[in-house]
C-alpha atoms as one frame of an Amber mdcrd trajectory, in Angstrom:
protein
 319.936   6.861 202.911 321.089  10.712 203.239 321.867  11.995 206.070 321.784
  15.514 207.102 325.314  16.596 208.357 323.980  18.610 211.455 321.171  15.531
 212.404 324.401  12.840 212.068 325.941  13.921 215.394 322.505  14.149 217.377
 321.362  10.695 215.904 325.116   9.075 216.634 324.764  10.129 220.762 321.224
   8.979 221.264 322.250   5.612 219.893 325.506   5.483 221.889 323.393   5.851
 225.517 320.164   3.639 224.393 320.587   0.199 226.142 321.274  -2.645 223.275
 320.172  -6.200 223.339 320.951  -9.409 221.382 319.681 -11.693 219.297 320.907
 -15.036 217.662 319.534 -15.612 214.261 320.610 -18.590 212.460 320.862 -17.882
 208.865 322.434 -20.755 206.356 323.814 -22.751 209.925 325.527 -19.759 210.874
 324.989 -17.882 213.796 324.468 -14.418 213.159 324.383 -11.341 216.537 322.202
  -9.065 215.330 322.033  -5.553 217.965 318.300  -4.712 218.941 317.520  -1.256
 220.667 315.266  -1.408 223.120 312.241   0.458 222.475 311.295   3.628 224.430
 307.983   4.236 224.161 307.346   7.252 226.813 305.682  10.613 225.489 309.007
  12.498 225.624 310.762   9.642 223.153 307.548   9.413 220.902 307.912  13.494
 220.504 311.341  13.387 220.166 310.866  11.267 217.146 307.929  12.687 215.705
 310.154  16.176 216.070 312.861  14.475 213.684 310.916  12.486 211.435 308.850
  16.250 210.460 312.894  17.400 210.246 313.668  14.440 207.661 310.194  14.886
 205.978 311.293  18.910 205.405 314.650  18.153 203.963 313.767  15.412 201.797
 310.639  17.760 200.787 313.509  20.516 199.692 315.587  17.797 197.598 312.262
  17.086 195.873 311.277  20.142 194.976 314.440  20.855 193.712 314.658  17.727
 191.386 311.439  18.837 190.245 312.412  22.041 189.030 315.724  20.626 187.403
 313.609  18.459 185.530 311.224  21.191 184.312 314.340  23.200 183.063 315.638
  20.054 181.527 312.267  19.571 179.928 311.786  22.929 178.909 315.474  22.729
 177.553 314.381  19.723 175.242 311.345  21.642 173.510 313.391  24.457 173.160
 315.790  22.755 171.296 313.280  20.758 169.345 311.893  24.409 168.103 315.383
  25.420 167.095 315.281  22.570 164.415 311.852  22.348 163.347 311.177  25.726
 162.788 313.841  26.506 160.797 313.058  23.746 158.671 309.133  24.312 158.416
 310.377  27.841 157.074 312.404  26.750 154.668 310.244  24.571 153.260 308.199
  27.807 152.588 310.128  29.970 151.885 312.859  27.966 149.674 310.998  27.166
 146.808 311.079  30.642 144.478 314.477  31.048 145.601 315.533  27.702 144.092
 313.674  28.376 140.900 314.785  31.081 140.291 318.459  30.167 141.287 317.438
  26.939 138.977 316.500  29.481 135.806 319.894  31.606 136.118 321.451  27.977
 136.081 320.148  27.246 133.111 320.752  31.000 131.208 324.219  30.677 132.314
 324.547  27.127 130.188 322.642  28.905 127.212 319.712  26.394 127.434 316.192
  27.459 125.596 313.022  27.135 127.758 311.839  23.211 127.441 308.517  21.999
 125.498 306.031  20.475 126.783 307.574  16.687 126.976 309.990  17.624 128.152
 313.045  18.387 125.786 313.783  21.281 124.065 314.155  21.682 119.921 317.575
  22.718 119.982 318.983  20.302 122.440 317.793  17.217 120.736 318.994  18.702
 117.308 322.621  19.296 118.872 322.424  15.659 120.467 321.561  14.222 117.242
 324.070  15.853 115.312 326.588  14.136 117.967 325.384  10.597 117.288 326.781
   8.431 114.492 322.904   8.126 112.210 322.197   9.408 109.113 319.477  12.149
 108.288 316.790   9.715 107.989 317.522   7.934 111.175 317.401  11.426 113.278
 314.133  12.450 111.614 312.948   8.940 113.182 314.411   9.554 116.561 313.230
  12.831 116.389 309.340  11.450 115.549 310.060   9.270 118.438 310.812  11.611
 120.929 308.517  14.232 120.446
């Protein structure tokens, strides 16, 4: 699949000067030549290719290790940017709070509203609302019994 680019030469001569025989295959009524080496199976040869296969195993070993420590970067990346949003929110969820009440309570001075009662609505907003609507005295001092 890869091929080393000093092994490419070496493996392209010992191919050239091993002797090659033939084969017929029929495949789908076609005649197909497929090339067979012959195999060499003297000590020398067996070393020779015991020698390069511990070659291959080293250099795919090297592209291995350094996929894995891409991907631990790349992981370590991730959580790291995980962090970078979570804890910023965790803190201000924590920390937020006061500031928007109190932000919320100089809203409110700043529109010259009273502090609310307890259900909710304050004395002197519903008196200004009623005196807005349309209804007679009697009717506000009902919708005023109703609402409080």
């Amino acid at each position: 699949m890869f091929r080393h680019k000093n092994h490419a030469a070496e493996d392209a001569k010992k191919i050239k000067g091993a002797p090659v025989a033939t084969e017929k295959i029929e495949v789908d009524a076609k005649e197909v030549e497929v090339k067979i080496k012959e195999k060499d199976t003297s000590p020398s040869a067996l070393r020779e290719l015991l020698e390069k296969n511990l070659k291959w195993s080293q250099i795919i070993y090297e592209q291995n290790r350094k996929i894995n420590s891409k991907l631990f970067w790349y992981a370590f990346a991730g959580w790291i940017r995980v962090f970078i949003i979570i804890v910023p929110l965790v803190l201000a969820a924590i920390y937020l709070p006061p500031y928007v009440s109190q932000i919320w309570g100089q809203y409110q001075n700043l529109l010259g509203q009273t502090n609310i009662l307890s259900n909710g609505v304050s004395s002197n907003t519903l008196e200004k609302f009623l005196q807005l609507l349309p209804l007679d005295v009697a009717k506000q001092e009902q919708v005023k019994t109703i609402l409080k």
